[in-house]
N, C-alpha and C positions, 0 to 999 in steps of 0.2 A: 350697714353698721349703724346702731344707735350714736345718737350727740353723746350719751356717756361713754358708751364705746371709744367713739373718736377721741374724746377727754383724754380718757384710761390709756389709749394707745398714744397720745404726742406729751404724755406724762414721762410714760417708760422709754418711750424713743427719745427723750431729751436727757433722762436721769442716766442710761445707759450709756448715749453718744458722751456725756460728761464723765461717766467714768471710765469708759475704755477712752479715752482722752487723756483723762489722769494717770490710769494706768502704762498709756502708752508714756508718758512721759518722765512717770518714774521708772519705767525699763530702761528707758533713753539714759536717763540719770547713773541709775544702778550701772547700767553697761559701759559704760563713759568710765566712773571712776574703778569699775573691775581693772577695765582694762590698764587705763594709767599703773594703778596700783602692781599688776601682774607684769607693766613693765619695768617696773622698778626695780619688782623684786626680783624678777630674774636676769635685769643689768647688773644688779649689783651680788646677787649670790655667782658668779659669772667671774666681776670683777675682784670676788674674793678667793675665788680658789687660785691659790699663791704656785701649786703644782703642776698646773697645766703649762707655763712658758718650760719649767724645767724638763717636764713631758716630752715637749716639743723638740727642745733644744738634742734631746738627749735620746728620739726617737723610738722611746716604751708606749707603743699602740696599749698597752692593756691598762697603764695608767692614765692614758687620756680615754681611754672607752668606760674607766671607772670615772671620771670629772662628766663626760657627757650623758653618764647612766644617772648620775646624781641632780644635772638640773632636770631631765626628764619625768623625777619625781612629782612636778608638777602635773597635775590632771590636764592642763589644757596644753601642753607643752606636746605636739606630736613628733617629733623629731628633732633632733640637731644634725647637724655638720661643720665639720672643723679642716677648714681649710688653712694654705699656708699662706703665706705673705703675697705670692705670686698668684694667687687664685685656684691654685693644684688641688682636689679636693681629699685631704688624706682619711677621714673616718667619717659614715652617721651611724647614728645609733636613733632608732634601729638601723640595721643594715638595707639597701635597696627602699627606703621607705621611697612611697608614690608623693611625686613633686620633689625628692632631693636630691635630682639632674637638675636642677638651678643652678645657674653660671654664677659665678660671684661678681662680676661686671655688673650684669642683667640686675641681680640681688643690691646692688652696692648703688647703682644709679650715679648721678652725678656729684654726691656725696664723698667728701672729703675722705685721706686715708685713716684721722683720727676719730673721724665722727661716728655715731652710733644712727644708722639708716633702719625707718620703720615703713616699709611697704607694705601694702595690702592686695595681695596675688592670688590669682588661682591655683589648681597644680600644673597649668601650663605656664605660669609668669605671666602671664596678662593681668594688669593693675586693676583694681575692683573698689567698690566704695569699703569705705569699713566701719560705718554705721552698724547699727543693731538691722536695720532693713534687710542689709543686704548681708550678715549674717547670719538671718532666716530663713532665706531662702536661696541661699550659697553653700551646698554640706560639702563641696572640697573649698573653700575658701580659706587663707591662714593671714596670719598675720608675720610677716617676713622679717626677722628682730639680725640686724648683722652687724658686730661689735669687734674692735679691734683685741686680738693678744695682745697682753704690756707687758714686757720683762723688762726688769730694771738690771739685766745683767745685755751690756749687747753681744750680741751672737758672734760676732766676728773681731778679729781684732786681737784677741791676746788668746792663751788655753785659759778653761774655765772649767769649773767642777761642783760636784751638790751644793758646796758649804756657800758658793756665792749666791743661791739663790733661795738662801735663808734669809729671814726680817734682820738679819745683825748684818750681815753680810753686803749689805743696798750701802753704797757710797753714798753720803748728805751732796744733797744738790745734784746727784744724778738724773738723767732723763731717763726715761720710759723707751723702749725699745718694743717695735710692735716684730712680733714673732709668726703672726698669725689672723687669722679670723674667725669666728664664730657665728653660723644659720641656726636660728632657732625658730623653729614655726609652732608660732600658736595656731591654732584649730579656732575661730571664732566662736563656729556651735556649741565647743564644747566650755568656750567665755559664756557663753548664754546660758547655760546649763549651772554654772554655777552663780548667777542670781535669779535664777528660774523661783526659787524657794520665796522669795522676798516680793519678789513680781506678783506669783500669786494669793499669797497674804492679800497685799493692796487691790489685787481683785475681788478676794472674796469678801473684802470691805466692802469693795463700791458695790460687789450684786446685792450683799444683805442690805444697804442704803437706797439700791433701787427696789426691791422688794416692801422694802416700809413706805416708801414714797406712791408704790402703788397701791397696796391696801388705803391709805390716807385718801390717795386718789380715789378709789373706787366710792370709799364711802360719804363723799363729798358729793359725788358726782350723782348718786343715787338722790340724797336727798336734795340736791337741783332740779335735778332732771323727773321725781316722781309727779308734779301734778303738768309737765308737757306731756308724760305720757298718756295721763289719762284727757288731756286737750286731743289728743294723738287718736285715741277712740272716738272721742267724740267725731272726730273728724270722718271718721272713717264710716260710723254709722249714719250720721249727714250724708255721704256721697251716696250710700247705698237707698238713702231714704228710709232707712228704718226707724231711727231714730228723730222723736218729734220734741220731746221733751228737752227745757231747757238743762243747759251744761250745769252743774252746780263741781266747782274747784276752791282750794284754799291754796294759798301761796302770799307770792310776792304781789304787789301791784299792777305787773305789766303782767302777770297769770290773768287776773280779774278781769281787765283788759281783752282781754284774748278769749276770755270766755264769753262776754258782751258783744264781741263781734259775732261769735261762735251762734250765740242765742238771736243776733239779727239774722244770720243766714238761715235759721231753722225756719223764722218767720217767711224768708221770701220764699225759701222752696216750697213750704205749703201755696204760697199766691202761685209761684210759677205751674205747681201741679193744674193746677185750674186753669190755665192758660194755655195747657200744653193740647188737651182737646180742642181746640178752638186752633190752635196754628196748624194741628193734624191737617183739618179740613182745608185749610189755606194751604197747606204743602202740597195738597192733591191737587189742587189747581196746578198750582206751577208747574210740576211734573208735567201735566200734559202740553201745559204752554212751551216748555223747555225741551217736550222731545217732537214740537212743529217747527223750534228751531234748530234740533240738531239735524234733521233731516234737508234744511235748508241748506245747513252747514255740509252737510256732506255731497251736495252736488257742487256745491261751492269747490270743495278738497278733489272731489274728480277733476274739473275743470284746471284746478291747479296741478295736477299730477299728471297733468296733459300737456300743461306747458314747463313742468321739469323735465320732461322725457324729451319735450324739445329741443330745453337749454340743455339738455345732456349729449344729447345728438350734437348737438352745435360745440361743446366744450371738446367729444371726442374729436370733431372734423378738426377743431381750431390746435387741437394738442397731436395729431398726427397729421395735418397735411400743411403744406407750406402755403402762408395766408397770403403771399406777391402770384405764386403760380398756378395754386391748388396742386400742385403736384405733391407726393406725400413727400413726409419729412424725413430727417433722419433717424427720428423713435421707429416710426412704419417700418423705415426699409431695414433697420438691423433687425426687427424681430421676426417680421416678415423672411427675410434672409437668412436667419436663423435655421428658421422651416421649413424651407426651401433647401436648406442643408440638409435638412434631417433624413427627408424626403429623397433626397440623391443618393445617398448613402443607402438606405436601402433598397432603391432600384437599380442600384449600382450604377449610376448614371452620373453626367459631368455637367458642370454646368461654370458659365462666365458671366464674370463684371467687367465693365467699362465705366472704368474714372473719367470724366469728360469737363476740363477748366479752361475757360475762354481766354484770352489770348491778350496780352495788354488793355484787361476792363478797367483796372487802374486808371487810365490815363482817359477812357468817355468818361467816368466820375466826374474825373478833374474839370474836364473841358466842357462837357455837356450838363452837368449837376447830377445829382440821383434822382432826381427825377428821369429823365432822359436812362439812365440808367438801371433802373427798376421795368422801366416798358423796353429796355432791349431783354431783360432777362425775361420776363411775362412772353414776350415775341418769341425768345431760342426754347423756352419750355414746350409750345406751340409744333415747333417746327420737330424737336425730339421725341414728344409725345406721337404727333401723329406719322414722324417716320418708323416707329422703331412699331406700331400699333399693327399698321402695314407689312411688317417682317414674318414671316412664316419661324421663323426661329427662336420667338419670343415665348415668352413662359408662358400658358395660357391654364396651367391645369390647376392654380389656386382659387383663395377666396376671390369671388370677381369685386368683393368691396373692398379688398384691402392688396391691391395688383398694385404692382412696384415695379412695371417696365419702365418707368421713366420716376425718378426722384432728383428733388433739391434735395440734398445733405447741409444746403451751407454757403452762404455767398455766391460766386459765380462758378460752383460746385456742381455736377448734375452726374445723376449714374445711372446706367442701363444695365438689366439680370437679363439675360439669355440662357434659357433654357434649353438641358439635350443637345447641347455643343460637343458634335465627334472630334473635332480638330478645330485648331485654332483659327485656320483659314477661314470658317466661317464666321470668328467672333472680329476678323477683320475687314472680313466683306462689311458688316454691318456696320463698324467704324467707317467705313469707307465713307460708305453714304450718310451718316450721320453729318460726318465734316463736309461734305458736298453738301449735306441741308444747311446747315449750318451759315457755310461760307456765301449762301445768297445774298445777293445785297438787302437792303433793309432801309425802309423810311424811318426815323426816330425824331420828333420838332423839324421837320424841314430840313432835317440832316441825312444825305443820301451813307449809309456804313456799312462796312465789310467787317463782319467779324470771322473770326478764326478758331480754332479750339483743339487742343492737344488733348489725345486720347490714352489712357492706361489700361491694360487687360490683364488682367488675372482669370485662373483657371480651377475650379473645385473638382476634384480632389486632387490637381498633379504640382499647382504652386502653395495653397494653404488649406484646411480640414473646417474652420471654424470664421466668423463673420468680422472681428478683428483683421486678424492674418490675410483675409482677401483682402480686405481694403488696403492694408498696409503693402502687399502686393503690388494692386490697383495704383495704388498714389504713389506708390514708385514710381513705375513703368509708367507712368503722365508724367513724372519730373523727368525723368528720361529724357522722353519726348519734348519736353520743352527746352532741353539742351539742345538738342538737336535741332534746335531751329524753329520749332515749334510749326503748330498744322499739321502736325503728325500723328503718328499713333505707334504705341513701341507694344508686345507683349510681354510680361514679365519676364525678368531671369537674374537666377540668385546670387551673378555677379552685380546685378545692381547695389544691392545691400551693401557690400562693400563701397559703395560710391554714397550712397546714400547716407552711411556712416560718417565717411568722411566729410561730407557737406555739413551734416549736422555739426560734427566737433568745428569746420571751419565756422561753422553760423555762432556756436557759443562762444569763440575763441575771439570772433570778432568781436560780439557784444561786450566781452570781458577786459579787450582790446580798448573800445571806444568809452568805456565806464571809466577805465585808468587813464584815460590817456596817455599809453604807452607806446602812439605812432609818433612818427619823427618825419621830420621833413626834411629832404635834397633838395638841392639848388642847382640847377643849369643855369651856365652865363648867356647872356647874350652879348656880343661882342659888334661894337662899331666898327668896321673895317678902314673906316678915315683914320681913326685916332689909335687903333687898338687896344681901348678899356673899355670896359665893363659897362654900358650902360643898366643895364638890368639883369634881374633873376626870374626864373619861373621856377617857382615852389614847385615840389612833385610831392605827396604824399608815399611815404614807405612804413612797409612792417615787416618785423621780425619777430618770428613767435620762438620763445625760450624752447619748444618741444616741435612746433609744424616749420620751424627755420624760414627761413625768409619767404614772402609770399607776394607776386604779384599783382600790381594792381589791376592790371585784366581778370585778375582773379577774384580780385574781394570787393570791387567798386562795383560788377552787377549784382552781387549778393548783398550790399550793403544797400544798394537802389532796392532789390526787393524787400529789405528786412525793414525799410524805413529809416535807417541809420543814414543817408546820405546826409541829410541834414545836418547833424552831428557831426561826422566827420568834415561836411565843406565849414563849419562853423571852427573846427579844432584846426582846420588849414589857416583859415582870416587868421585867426585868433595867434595863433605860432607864429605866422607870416610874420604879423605886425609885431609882437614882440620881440623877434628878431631884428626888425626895422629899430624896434628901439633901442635893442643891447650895442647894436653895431653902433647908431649916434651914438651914444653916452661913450661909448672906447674911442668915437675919433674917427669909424672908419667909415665913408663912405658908399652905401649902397644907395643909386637912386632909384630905383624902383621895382618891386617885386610883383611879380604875376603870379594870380592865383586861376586857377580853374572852376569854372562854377558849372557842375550839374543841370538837365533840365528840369529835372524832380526837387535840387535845394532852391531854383528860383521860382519862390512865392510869395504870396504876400510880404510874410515877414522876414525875407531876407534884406530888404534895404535896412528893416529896424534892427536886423544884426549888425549889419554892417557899419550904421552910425553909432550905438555902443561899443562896438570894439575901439573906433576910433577915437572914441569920446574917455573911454579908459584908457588905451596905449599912448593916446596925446602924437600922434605922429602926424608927420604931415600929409593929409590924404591925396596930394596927387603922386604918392611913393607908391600907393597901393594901385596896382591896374586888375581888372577882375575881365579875365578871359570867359566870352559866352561862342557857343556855338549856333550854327545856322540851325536845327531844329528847335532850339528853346526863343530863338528872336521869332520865328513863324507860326508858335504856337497860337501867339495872340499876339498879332501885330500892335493892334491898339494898347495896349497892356504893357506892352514889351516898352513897344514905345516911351511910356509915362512911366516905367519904373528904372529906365535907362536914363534920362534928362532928371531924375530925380539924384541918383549915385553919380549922375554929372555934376547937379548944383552941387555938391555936398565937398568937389573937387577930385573926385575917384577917378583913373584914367581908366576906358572902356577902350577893348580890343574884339574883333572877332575869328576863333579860332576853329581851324578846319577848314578855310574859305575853299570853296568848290565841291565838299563832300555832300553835302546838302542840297536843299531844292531851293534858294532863298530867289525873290525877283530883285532884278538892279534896282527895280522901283521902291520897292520894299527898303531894300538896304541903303539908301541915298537918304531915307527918313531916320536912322538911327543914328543917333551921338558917337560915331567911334571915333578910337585915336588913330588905333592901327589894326594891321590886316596879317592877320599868321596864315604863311602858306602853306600849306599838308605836305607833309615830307613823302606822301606816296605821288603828287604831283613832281616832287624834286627827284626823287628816286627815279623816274620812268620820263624823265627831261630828257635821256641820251637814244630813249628806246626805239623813237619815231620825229619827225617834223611837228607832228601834230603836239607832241611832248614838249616840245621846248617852246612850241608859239602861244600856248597854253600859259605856261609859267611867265611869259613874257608879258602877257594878256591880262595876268591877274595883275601884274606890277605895276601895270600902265592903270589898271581901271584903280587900284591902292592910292595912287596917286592922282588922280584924275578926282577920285573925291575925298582928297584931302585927307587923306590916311599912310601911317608908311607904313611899309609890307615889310615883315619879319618874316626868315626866311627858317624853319626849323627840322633838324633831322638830319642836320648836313654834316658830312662825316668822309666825302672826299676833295680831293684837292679841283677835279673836274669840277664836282658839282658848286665848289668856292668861283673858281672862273666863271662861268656860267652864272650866278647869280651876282656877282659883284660887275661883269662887265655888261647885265640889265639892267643896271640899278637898283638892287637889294643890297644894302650894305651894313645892316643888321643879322648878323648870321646866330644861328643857335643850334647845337648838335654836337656829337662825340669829336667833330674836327679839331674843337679847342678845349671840349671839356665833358668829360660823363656829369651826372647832378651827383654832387657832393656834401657831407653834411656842412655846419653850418660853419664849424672848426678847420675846414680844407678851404671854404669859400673865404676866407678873409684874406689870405695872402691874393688872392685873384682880382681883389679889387682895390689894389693899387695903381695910382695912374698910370695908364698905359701898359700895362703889365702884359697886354700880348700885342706888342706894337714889333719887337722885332721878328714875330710871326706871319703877323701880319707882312711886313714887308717882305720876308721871305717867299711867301706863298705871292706876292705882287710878283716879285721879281722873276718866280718862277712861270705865272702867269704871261709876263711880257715877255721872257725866252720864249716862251712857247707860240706865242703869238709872232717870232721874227724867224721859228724854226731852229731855235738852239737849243740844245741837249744841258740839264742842269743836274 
């Protein structure tokens, strides 16, 4: 498009957007007061027909179908209805009109019973704007006009007749008596329709003003724009070279201008023609100089496209095989597995997985670093690779580059595909010996280790169809297996699933458990048999789930150790302990000391710095807090154990060691740790009456408790024998169902008032010393 063109066109596009602007805005206008105006007047032609209450009053349908036929006179008026005082709808006119099943509630809104309500509805009662907009492109849209009946005669109350509902007949100073109501819909479009006339007047103003605006424009623009055009030629003959002669224009000043540069360019393109032979010959040089470098360049590009194919190589190895074992990865083996599906199915043939997860690798991490544990996995890759390599059972009939007898999936994850498995028997022979490779000992840093590893087996086609579905099989039937004791190997079965479910929901229910803090702690007493009160509690951690009902802690403390939640939950035991410690001070009662339980997974590093902020917040006195450990977390790391036990010593924290004799601890070992006291395993109390050996045992432990300065806490004890027996060794700390199940924290306060099982205590003496003289109690 020409610059006058452009002119011409933002001329008319601004005269036009102005006056369909104008125009729009005296529609707005017009439409605005049609309407006011059309409600007025048919409020008040409405409020003047004097015969419609008497109508009513007097139930002549043909004198109110002649009051309704008459405001209908109006063109934009599409129906009424006359309803009664109750909202009963007695006549429209027309009859059955579309939208006059409008309730008179719905019509009437929250609008007063004397007020005149104007809604803007569709013909379903759905409210709508009632602008000019949106009565142009609304054709059932009305305007909803609902006005009360007045009769100045009221309806009830005395007899009444024509004559009172004459203009002489109205008592001075009477009210108004509503009889009735009145729907009258206006039709918007056909509001539009009548200033439609007026509307387009004022357009066809503004098109004849845009029309002269552009004439005026055109011819402005011509005599502008005439000597750029002929700049415009020049130019064009310049590019082509035809033109030598100089521009001759008339115009303005900056024309003259334009032509002077015009007339300098004609000059250089003659110089440049003459120069352009002369570069010819120079461009032929370079050409051949430029294609001795492109040929240099392209052995260059070979050389490089030798060592992409290498990085490429190297990217696939790195993006499908596992960079710790070279074994393939998880991408490999499900695609690979895929195909290997695909493959069975139409030879109709079976084929198995073996899910294969090492056995407490957790705890080498821990202990040994990952380092140390990265070369045990590098080492079991080794060992499964070249058993299963060795197998006559192994899948041998794919890609030989892309064979997936043996993959890492993941962690300390490993899976074996057996191929042409008739029965299952053989996919367990091969387990067999896997776990036989496996369980070889093994050098790691000067660390002689035994690992172990739980096996799962699935079966294609008789457990799942697709490469998902095995695995989920698979990793069943390993967790199986690792209930069971682990070192095993289970084959799939589809009662798993139901167990497996359950696990799950217990796994979420925990996590959702330990996020609210919705576990609660019991309290078992520990009872001094001298005094019979209370010296101490041992917290037990308990849960009740609103839907899984109560749930043991053998139950949710290994799954809480595996999920990593112990931590969490031994930190929500301290934490409750101690603010129990404190609610009990502040009321008066006496508790002196609580025992908690500590995990061997929650003690690590940062469990002494929990344990000095909780204290540090609860403000209690820390030798109230005694923190129970077990003999395999003291022998994990003697030295360790050592320096984080004389730490929660200085700090004033009372240390016990619980479970004595379940464990492998040395006397030697255990002479070096800070303890107070010694809790005896209730399976050594229990099995005190079974043998000799049983009760010189328990005697043994009480003696060495005390021998290094520790008192032995006797717990689990739950009869009167095993009270005799432990009271006349000298254990007289007793803890167990004899004197108390763990009770919440509400049952535990009457318990520890003093002496509160002292005449128990004596009883149980008394019956002890009958028994001891052979008297019957």
């Amino acid at each position: 498009m020409t610059i006058a063109g452009k002119i011409n066109a933002l001329v008319v596009a601004l005269v036009l957007g102005v006056s369909v602007m104008l125009s729009g805005l005296v529609g707005v206008r017009d439409y605005r007061l049609a309407r006011e105006n059309l409600f007025d007047q048919v409020v008040t032609q409405a409020d003047q027909s004097r015969e419609l209450p008497m109508y009513l009053q007097f139930g002549e349908r043909e004198g109110m179908a002649a009051v309704l036929d008459t405001l209908r006179e109006n063109r934009t008026v599409s129906y009424v209805v006359l309803f009664s005082p109750q909202g009963d709808r007695l006549l429209s006119r027309p009859e059955r009109a579309s939208g006059s099943e409008l309730s008179l509630s719905h019509l009437r809104g929250n609008s007063s019973d004397t007020a005149i309500s104007v809604l803007s509805m569709d013909q379903s009662g759905a409210e709508t704007g009632g602008g000019l907009v949106s009565a142009l492109f609304g054709a059932d849209r009305y305007f909803q006009i609902t006005m009360p009946v007045n009769s100045p005669v009221n309806p009830v109350g005395r007899s009444i007749d024509r004559g009172d509902f004459l203009p002489d007949g109205k008592v001075p100073g009477q009210s108004n008596f509503i009889v009735g109501y009145l729907q009258i819909a206006v039709n918007q479009q056909a509001l539009v329709l009548e200033i439609l006339p007026g509307f387009l007047a004022v357009f066809a103003v503004c098109l004849l003003v845009a029309g002269m605006a552009m004439v005026l424009s055109i011819s402005l623009s011509r005599r502008i724009t005439a000597p750029i055009a002929r700049l415009a030629e020049a130019a064009d003959g310049i590019a082509s070279g035809t033109r030598l002669e100089p521009v001759k224009v008339s115009g303005s000043d900056e024309v003259h201008e334009i032509a002077k540069i015009f007339n300098g360019v004609i000059t250089g393109v003659s110089e440049y023609k003459q120069r352009m032979d002369t570069d010819h010959h120079l461009l032929s040089m370079k050409v051949e100089e430029r294609n001795a470098q492109l040929s240099k360049r392209n052995e260059e590009l070979n050389h490089a496209v030798q060592q992409v194919t290498r990085a490429r190589n190297r990217l696939h190895h790195l993006a499908y095989y596992d960079g710790l074992t070279a074994l393939p990865n998880r991408r490999l083996f499900t695609e690979q597995l895929g195909l290997l599906l695909k493959l069975m199915q139409r030879n109709n043939q079976s084929l198995a997985v073996l899910f294969i997860d090492l056995d407490n690798f957790k705890r080498i991490n821990d202990s040994l670093g990952h380092s140390a544990g990265d070369l045990l996995l590098r080492e079991v890759g080794e060992r499964l690779a070249g058993c299963v390599r060795g197998s006559d059972v192994v899948a041998h009939n794919v890609d030989p580059a892309s064979r997936i007898d043996v993959s890492r999936i993941g962690g300390d994850e490993f899976t074996v595909v057996l191929n042409q498995v008739d029965e299952e028997a053989g996919a367990r022979q091969v387990a067999e010996r896997l776990m036989a490779e496996v369980s070889r000992p093994l050098l790691i840093n000067d660390h002689e280790l035994v690992v172990t590893c739980s096996i799962g087996i699935a079966i294609a086609p008789r457990h799942a169809e697709d490469v998902e579905g095995l695995l989920r099989c698979a990793d069943t039937a390993m967790y199986r297996a690792k209930q069971h004791g682990r070192n095993s190997c289970l084959v799939y079965d589809s009662q798993q699933d139901g167990d497996s479910i359950q696990r799950l929901t217990l796994e979420n229910e925990l996590r959702k458990a330990v996020e609210r803090g919705s576990m609660e702690l019991h309290y078992q007493p520990q009872v001094d048999t001298h005094s019979g009160s209370v010296v101490g509690v041992e917290a037990l951690i308990r849960w009740s789930d609103p839907e899984l009902g109560a749930i043991s802690p053998e139950q949710f403390i290994p799954i809480a150790e595996e999920m990593g939640l112990i931590s969490k939950i031994g930190e929500l035991v301290v934490r409750q302990a101690c603010e129990q410690l404190k609610a009990f001070a502040e009321r008066g009662v006496k508790l002196p000391r609580v025992s908690v339980n500590v995990s061997a997974l929650q003690f690590s590093q940062g469990f002494n710095r929990m344990i000095s902020e909780v204290l540090a917040e609860t403000r209690i006195n820390p030798g109230s807090l005694q923190l129970e450990v077990t003999e395999g977390v003291l022998m994990s790391d003697v030295t360790a154990s050592v320096a984080a036990l004389r730490e929660l010593r200085e700090m004033g924290v009372s240390l016990a060691i619980d479970d004595f004799g379940t464990g492998y601890s040395s006397l030697n070992y255990l002479s070096q740790f800070p303890l107070d006291e010694l809790k005896i395993d209730r399976n050594f109390i229990v099995d005190f009456d079974a043998d000799e050996r049983g009760a010189s045992l328990v005697k043994g432990i009480i003696a060495l408790s005390r021998s290094l300065g520790m008192k032995p806490i006797a717990e689990g004890v739950e009869t009167r024998e095993q009270f005799r027996f432990l009271t006349r060794n000298g254990a007289h700390i007793i803890q167990g169902y004899l004197f108390s199940k763990p009770v919440p924290a509400h049952e535990l306060a009457p318990l520890l008032a003093p002496w509160h099982y002292a005449d128990f205590v004596q009883k149980l003496d008394s019956e002890v010393e009958a028994q001891s003289q052979g008297v019957s109690v």
